[in-house]
N, C-alpha and C positions, 0 to 999 in steps of 0.2 A: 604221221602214224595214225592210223584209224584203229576203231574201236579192236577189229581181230587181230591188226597186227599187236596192239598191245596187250589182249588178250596171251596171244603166243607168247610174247617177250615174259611174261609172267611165271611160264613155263621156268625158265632160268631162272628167275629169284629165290634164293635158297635163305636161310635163318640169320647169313652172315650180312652184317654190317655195309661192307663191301657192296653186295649185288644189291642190296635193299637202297642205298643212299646214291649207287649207279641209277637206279631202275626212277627214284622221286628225282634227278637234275632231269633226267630226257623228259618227264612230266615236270619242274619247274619249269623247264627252255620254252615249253608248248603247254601253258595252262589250262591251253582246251583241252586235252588229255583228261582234266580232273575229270569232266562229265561222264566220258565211257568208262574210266575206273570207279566211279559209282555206280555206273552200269554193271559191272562185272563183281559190284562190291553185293548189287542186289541177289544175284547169282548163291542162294545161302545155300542148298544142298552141292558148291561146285567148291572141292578145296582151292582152287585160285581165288574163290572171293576171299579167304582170309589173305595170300599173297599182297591181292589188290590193297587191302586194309592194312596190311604192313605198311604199303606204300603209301596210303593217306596220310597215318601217323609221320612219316618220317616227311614229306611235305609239308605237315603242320608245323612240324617240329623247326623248318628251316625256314618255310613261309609263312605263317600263317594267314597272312590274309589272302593270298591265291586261292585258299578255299571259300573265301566270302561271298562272292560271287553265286556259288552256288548250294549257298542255304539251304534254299526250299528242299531241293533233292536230298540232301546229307542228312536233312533234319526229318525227312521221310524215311530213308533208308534204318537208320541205325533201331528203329522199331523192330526190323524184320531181321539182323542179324542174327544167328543162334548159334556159328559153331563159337567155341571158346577162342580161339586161335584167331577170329575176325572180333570177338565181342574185346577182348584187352586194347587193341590200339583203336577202334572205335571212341571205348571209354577214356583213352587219354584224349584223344583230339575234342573228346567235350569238355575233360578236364584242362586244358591248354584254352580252349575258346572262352570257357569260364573265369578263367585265371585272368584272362585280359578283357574280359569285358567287365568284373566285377574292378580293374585294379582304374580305371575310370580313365586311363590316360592315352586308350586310341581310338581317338574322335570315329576313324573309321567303323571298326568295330561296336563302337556305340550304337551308331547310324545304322546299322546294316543288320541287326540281332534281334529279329522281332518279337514281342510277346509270344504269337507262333510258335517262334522256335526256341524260346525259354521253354515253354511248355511243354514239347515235345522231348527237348532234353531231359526237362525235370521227371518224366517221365519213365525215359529209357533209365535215367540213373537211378527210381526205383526198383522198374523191374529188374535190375543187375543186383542191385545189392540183395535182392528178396531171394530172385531167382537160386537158382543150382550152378552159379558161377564160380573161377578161381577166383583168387583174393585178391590178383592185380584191379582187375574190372571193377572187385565191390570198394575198395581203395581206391580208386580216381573218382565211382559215382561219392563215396563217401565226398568227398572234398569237392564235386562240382556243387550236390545238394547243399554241404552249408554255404557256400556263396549267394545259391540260388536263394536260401533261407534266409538274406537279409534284404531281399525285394520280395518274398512271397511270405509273411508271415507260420502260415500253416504247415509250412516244410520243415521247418528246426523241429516241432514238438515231436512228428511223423519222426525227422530222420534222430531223433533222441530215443523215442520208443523200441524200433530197429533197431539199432545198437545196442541197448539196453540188453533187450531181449536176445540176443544174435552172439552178444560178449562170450559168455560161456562157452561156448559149441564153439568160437571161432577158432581160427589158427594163430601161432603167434604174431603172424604176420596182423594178420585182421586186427586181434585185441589189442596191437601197438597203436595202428590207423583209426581206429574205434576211438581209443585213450585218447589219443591227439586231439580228433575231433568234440569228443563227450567234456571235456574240458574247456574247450571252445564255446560250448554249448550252455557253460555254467555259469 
């Protein structure tokens, strides 16, 4: 499958479970696949780049390290994502990379996670939480940044101040995830 055809096949992927976890094994079976789906994931005014992003997530969620390989790209792309529909599972596959890179125990992931791309995530996972985002996206950046925040000093203070400041106005959703983490914090 090349880049178009998998483009088209995207056409089919609907919200359900089903067509989403069909659509990431054809991309498991064939991992060169990930490439043009971050091709198509850069695609931000095209609603299949959120499609494509469904299917990143649910690849991470089953592989994660099939996405390793291609870092540099993923870790350039998720800057330029904007609609909300691409920006949620975006924000969890940093939350899921983060989760196993800070839990120290896959050598692989160690290896292969560069300053580079700490940065770039730490990054993305500001502007989400800052930004005009739903609550899933500032809820994974919440929890990538305090991981991030026990190798970068300057991040807990940052992601303390945003919370702080963001609690109020948030939704219950946020001020549970906010709690969680401000607590953390303390």
């Amino acid at each position: 499958m090349n880049q178009q055809e998998l483009y088209q096949s995207l056409h089919y992927v609907d919200h359900s479970r089903d067509k989403r976890t069909e659509m990431a094994q054809r991309v498991l079976a064939d991992t060169a696949l990930i490439a043009p789906l971050l091709d198509i994931i850069k695609l931000t005014k095209d609603p299949l780049s959120s499609k494509a992003a469904w299917i990143m997530e649910v690849v991470a969620h089953k592989k994660l390290n099939a996405i390793v390989p291609y870092l540099d790209t993923f870790t350039e792309v998720i800057g330029t994502v904007e609609r909300d529909s691409a920006v949620r599972p975006i924000a969890k596959v940093c939350e899921l990379l983060m989760e196993r890179y800070f839990s120290g125990k896959d050598i692989y992931i160690l290896q292969k996670i560069s300053e580079v791309h700490l940065e770039k995530i730490s990054t993305a996972c500001f502007d989400w939480l800052i930004g005009e985002h739903k609550v899933a996206a500032k809820a994974y950046s919440m929890t990538s940044l305090y991981l991030l925040g026990s190798k970068y000093e300057w991040i807990h203070p940052e992601l303390k101040s945003i919370l702080e400041q963001n609690y109020a106005n948030g939704s219950a959703a946020y001020q549970a995830r906010a709690r969680m983490v401000l607590k953390k914090l303390t």
